[in-house]
C-alpha positions in Angstrom: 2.3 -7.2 -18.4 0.7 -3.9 -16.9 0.5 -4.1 -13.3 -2.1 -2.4 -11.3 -1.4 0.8 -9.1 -2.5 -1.0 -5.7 -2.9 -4.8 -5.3 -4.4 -6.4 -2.5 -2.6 -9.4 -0.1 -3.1 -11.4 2.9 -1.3 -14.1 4.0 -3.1 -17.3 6.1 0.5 -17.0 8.7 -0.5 -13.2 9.6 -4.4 -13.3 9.4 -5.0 -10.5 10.8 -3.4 -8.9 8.4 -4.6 -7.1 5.5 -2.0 -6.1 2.4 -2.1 -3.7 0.3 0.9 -3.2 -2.9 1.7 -0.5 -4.3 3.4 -1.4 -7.5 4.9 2.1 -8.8 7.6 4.1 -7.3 8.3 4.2 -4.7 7.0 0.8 -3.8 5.7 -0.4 -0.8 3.6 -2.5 1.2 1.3 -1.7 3.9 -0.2 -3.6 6.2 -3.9 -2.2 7.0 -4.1 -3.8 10.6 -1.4 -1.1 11.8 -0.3 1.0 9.2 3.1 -0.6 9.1 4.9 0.5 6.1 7.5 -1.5 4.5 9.3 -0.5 1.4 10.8 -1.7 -1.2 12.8 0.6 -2.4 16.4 2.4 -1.3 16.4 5.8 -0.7 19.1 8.1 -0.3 18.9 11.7 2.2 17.7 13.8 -0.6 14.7 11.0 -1.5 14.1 11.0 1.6 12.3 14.6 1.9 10.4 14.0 -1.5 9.1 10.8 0.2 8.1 12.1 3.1 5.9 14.9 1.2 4.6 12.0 -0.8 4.0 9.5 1.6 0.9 10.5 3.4 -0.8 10.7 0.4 0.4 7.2 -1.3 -0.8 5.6 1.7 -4.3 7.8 2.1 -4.3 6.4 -1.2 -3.8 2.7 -0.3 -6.0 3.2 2.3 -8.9 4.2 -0.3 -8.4 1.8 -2.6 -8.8 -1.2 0.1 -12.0 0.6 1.4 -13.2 0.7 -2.5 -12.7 -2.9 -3.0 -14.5 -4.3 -0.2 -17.1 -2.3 -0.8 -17.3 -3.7 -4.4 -17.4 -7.4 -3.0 -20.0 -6.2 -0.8 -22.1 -4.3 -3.3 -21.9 -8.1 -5.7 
């Protein structure tokens, strides 16, 4: 099965709380209501500073993606 990139999640205990996936590496899950990060992955010191450099834009990414889906259950 071929995952998508992003996926989005809530959760009816947090509802509040908007998810979204990401399913490649590094993945992670961020919760839109606060930016919390959480991920799902182990890193060691030296991925560490890659991940830092990438970070910011996985999660301008996830960011995107959530404001592109609502606005495509909007728009039907």
């Amino acid at each position: 099965m071929e995952l998508p990139k992003f996926i989005l999640g809530d959760n009816t205990d947090l509802p509040e709380s908007i998810f979204v996936i990401h399913t490649e590496f590094p993945r992670f899950i961020i919760d839109l209501k606060d930016d919390e990060v959480e991920w799902l992955e182990d890193f060691d010191k030296d991925d560490e500073k890659e991940l830092s450099s990438e970070a910011e834009s996985l999660i301008t990414q996830a960011n995107e993606f959530y404001d592109r889906e609502v606005n495509r259950y909007e728009d039907s």
